[in-house]
VOKETOR-177678 format. One record per residue (C-alpha): residue in three letters; z, y, x. Coordinates in steps of 0.1 Angstrom, whole numbers, plus 5000, padded with zeros to 4 digits. Layout:
BEGIN
AlaZYX...
***
This chain:
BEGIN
Unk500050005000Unk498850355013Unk501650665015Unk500850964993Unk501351315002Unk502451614984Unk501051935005Unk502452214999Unk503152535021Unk504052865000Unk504653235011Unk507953345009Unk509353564979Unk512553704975Unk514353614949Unk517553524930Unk519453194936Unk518352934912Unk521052854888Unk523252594894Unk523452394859Unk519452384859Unk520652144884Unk523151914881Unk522251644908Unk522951704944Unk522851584974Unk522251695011Unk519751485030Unk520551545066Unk524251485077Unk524151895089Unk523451975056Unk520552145068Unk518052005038Unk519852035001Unk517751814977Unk519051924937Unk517051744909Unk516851724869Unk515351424847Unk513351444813Unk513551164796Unk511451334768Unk508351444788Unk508951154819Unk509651414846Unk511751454876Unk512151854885Unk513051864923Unk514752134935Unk514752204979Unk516952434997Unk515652435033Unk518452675053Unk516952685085Unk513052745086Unk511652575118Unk507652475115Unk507652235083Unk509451975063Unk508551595052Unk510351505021Unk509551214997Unk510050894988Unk509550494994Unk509950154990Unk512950105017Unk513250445035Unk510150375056Unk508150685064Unk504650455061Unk503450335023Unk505950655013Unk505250964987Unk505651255000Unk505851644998Unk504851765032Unk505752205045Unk504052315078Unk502652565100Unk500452615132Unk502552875142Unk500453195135Unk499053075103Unk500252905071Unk498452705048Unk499252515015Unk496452265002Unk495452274961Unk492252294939Unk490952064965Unk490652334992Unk493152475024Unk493852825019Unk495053035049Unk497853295046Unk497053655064Unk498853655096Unk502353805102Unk504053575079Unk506653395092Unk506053025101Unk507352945068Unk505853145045Unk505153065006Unk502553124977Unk503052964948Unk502853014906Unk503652794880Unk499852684877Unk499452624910Unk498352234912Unk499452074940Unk497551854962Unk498151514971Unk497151305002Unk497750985019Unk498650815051Unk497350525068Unk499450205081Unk500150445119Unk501050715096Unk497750985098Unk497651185068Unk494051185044Unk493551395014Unk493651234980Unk491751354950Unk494151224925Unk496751544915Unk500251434904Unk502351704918Unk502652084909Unk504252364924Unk506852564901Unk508352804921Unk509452944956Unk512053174963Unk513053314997Unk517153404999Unk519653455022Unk520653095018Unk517253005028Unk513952875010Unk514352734977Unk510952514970Unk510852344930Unk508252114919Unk508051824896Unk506151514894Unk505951254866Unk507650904869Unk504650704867Unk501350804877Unk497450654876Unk497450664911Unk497850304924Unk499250474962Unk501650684941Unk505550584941Unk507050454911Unk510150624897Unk512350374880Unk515550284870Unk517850194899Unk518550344936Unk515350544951Unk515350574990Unk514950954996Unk513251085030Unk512951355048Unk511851505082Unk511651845099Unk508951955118Unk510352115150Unk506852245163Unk503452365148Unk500752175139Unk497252255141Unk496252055111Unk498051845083Unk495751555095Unk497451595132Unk500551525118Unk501451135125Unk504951085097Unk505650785121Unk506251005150Unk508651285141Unk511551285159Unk514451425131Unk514051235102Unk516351005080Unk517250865047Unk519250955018Unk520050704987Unk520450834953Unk520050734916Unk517650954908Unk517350864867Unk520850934859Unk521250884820Unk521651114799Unk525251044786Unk527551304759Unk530751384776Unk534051264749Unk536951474746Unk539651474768Unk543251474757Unk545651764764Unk547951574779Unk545251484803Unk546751434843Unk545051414878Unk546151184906Unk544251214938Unk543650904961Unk542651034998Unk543150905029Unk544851205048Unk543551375079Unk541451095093Unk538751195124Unk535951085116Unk534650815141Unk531450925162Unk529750625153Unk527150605125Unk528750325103Unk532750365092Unk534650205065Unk538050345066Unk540950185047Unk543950375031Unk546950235015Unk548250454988Unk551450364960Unk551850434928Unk555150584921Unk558150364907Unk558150274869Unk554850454869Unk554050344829Unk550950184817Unk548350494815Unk544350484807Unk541750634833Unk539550834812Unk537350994836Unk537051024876Unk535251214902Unk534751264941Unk537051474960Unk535251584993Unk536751765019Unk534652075024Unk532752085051Unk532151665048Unk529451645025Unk526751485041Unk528751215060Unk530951085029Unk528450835018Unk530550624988Unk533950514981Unk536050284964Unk539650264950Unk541049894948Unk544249764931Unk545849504946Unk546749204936Unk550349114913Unk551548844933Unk552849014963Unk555549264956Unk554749504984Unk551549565006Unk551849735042Unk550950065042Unk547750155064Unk545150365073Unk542450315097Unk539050065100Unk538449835073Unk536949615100Unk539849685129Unk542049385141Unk545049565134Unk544349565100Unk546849375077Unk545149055066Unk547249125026Unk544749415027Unk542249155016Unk544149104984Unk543449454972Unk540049344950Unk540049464915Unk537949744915Unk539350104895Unk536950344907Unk533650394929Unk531350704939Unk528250744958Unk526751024971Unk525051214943Unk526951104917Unk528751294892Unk531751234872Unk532250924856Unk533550954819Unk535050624798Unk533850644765Unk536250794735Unk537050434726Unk538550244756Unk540450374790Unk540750204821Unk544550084818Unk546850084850Unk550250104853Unk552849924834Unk554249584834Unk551649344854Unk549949544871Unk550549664913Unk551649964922Unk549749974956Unk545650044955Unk543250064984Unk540950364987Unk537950285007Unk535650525021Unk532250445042Unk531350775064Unk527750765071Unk527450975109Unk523750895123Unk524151185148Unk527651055164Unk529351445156Unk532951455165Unk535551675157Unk535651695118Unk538351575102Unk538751455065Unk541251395036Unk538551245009Unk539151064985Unk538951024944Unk540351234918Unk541451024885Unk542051154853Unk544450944832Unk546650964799Unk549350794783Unk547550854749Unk546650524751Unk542750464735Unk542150244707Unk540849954736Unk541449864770Unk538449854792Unk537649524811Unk535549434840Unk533849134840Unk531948944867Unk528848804860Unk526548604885Unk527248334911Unk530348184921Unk531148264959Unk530047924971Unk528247775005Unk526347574981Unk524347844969Unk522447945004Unk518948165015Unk516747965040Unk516148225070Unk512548385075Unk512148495036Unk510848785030Unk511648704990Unk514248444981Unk515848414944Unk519248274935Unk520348334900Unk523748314881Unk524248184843Unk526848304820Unk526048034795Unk526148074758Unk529047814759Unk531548024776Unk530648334756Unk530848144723Unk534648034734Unk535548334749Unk534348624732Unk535448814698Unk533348764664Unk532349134667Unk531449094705Unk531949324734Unk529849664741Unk528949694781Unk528750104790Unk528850054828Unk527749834857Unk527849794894Unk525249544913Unk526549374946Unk525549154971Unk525849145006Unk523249285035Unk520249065026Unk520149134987Unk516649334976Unk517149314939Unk519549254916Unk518649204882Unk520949084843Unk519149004816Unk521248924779Unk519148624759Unk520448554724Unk519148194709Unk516648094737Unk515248464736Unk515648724764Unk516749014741Unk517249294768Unk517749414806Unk521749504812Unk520949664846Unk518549584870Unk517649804905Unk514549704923Unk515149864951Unk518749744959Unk520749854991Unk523649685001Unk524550035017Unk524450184981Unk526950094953Unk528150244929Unk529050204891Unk526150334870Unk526750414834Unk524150234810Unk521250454792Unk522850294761Unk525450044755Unk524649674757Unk526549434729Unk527149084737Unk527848864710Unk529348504710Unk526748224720Unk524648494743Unk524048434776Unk523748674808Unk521448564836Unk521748764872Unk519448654895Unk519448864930Unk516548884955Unk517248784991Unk515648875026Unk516348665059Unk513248745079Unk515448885108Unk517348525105Unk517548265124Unk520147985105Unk520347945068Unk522348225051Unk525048025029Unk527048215000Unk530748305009Unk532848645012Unk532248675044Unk529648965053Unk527548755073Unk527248545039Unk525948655005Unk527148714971Unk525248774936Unk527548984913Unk527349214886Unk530349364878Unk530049484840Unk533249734825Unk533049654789Unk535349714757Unk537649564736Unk538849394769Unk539449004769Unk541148704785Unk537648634801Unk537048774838Unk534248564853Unk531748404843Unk529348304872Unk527547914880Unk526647754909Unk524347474917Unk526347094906Unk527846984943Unk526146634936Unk522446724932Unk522446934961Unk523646654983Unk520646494968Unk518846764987Unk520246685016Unk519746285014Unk516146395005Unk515546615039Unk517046335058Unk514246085043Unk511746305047Unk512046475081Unk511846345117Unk515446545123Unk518646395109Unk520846655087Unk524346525089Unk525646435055Unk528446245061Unk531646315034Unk533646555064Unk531046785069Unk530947075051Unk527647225031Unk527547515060Unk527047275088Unk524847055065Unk522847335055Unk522947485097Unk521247145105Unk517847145083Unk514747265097Unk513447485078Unk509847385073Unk507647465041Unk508147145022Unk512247195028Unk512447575016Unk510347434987Unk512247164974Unk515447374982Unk513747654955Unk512947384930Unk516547244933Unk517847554925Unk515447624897Unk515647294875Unk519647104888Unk522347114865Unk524647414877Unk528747384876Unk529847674850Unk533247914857Unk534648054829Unk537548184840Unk540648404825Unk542248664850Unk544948414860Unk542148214877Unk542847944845Unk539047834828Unk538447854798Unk537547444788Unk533747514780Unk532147154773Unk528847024778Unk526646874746Unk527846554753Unk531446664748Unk532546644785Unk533946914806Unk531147074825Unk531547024862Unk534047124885Unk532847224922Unk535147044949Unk533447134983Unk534547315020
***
């Protein structure tokens, strides 16, 4: 797939700030804040309005989009100058500005038509007749240059981006010296460039009223340096006060230490598990030796933000309850600092600002995990550039476990580990797939967060909730087996929901048995022996196949057409006794 272009260069005009509500998604896309991306969506007319504050005009700016942050097979909207001379391309022709303009300098109406272009596989740039982008506005400030345009979500143009549901991989790059041409610019071969992910269709959601007796607890992790190293996860220990009675979260939000913008990428706030009375407190890496192994206990997720994201609001019915007899005092905050330049020196006290009421709302809100069970049995062969594995909530376990009138899903978080692509739930009702839950395309493992649902998704007793989750292991080398390590991979979809239940989980696995089938199968079939013997376990079974075509083929039918071991499990870990047609308990797994 060819990249497409957006050219546009306009002389500067002053003007007045663009206001802020017109707005109401932001995000910076460098980690100086230099580049300030701010969009809008119309659902109505299928538009995205993009709004760029450029603060420091050098010679030109890439910004745009693709499939995985790559800056070939991308769309994007492309600013330059030679220096002397400025030039923006439309009605199929270059026009060139009178001289003495700055390098930066803008022209631009609301009719102008902007013009696109597209790169080949090194990254050259070539002028395409199709036109999908148009130039709105340009404003020169004393912030800097403000540059608006918009562009549909689907287009006719086969090389054009598709704007979907899900994350979208934002790039950018600045153009530190003049060009002589647009077609001597190579994308591949700018030196200051990067990527930003963001949800770019947010829905379009009605904010419920908030109680007046309405209070704010903050969770941040206080005065930590930020590492000079690109990738942090910092861990913070915080404790709810004693006899702190049961409350609802009604609504949360980011709370960024100024300054910090563009290097808090997401965070999370855990509550830790009831069986311990008392966790250590701690702050430092998640990953760092000295970190208290009870730390791993903190797992039920309260709260998440990613960059971009606004405030999260329950809906009027249901609230988030914490507090209160069986339930920890002690949660986790979480926070993953994204520093690609290695600065030093800032220091930060982020964190997440909840909102929470003891006006109890008619319903507790539940989470629910949907997906596959965190098992070696379920495992990615390496060199895959597309692998699927999917997850059954049968019809069974929601017929037992779920009220008459059903439950209404509002919000969802996708997970896997770092080789998931995709991750996709789909609700069938009696042998028909009815409607898509959530699904993101363009997964990142380095982007989660929960999204609220364009509408609210009702699953009724006797449904059933497939999550299947695209894989890729082409810079592996050994199998990739399921597990909570990070080396391993998960499938999960973690859906908040109302009237909450007794059910938790509801995930499958392949049945145990049929996959050592596999195994006896390879062995019969291949020149190398794969060690099946009862002591060894499926990750050293599945470490000892080779991986030729006729194995990674069999393994995908396997997990296509086998029997699968359902979990339908309550909160206390106790299943729920779901029975096959022929009046047996379905399968429990029993492997290492």
């Amino acid at each position: 797939m060819l990249a497409v272009f957006l050219v546009i260069l306009v002389v500067a005009l002053q003007g007045t700030v663009p206001r802020e509500n017109d707005f109401p998604y932001r995000v910076p896309l460098d980690p100086q804040g230099i580049v300030e991306l701010s969009w809008n969506v119309s659902y109505r007319q299928e538009e995205v309005h993009f709004q760029i504050l450029l603060k420091e005009l050098k010679f030109g700016l890439l910004f745009g989009m693709s499939d995985r942050g790559e800056f070939e097979n991308a769309d994007l909207a492309v600013l330059w100058s030679d220096g002397s001379q400025s030039y923006f391309a439309a009605s199929l022709c270059l026009k060139r500005l009178p001289k003495g303009l700055a390098p930066l300098c803008c022209l631009g109406t609301a009719e102008d038509i902007v013009q696109d272009a597209w790169s080949d596989q090194k990254g050259q740039l070539h002028m395409d007749s199709e036109q999908n982008y148009k130039l709105l506005r340009a404003l020169k400030t004393s912030e800097g240059l403000y540059l608006l345009f918009k562009r549909p979500f689907a287009t006719c143009d086969p090389r054009d981006y598709l704007i979907e549901d899900g994350t979208v991989h934002l790039i950018y790059g600045i153009l530190e010296k003049p060009v002589s041409s647009l077609q001597a610019i190579n994308v591949s071969a700018v030196p200051q460039k990067g990527l930003q992910r963001v949800q770019l269709l947010k829905p379009e959601i009605s904010i419920p009223r908030l109680p007046a007796d309405l209070k704010t607890m903050e969770i941040r992790a206080p005065d930590v340096v930020i590492p000079g190293q690109e990738t942090t996860y910092w861990c913070y220990i915080s404790e709810l006060p004693e006899g702190f009675a049961k409350h609802h979260i009604i609504m949360y939000e980011a709370a960024i230490t100024e300054g910090n913008e563009a290097l808090v990428h997401h965070m999370e706030v855990f509550q830790c598990a009831t069986q311990f009375d008392t966790f250590p407190h701690y702050s430092g890496p998640c990953d760092s030796k000295m970190k208290p192994e009870r730390l791993n206990y903190c797992r039920h997720v309260l709260a998440a933000w990613a960059m971009g994201a606004q405030a999260f609001y329950y809906p009027e019915e249901a609230g988030l309850a914490f507090g209160g007899p069986g339930s920890s005092r002690f949660l986790r905050l979480e926070v993953h600092y994204h520093n690609p330049l290695g600065l030093k020196g800032h220091h930060d006290s982020s964190g997440i600002r909840l909102y929470y009421t003891a006006s109890l709302r008619p319903h507790d809100a539940g989470i629910m995990e949907l997906g596959l069970v965190y098992t070696p049995v379920m495992a990615i062969p390496p060199g895959e550039s597309h692998f699927y594995l999917t997850g059954y909530c049968t019809d069974k376990c929601t017929q037992l476990a779920l009220p008459p009138a059903g439950i209404q899903i509002f919000a969802s978080q996708l997970h896997t580990h770092l080789t998931g692509r995709s991750v996709e739930t789909v609700l069938s009702r009696e042998g028909r797939e009815e409607e898509t839950v959530n699904v993101d395309r363009h997964y990142s493992p380095h982007f989660q967060e929960i999204r609220m649902l364009r509408k609210i998704v009702t699953v009724l007793p006797g449904d059933m909730l497939r999550t299947t989750c695209a894989y890729n292991t082409e810079d592996r080398t050994e199998a990739t087996v399921g597990g909570f390590g990070i080396m391993e991979e998960m499938c999960v979809n973690y859906v908040h929901y109302f009237p909450q239940r007794e059910l938790e989980l509801c995930k499958s696995a392949v049945d145990l048995g049929f996959l050592q089938r596999y195994f006896n199968l390879v062995n019969r079939f291949n020149d190398e022996e794969v060690c099946t013997c009862p002591d060894t376990s499926v990750t050293q079974q599945f470490s000892s196949v080779p991986w030729n075509s006729f194995n990674r083929g069999v393994l995908k039918s396997l997990y296509e057409f086998a029997p699968i071991s359902m979990h339908c499990n309550k909160s206390s870990a106790v299943r729920f006794p779901v029975r096959m047609a022929n009046g047996e308990n379905e399968p429990t797994l029993g492997f290492v």
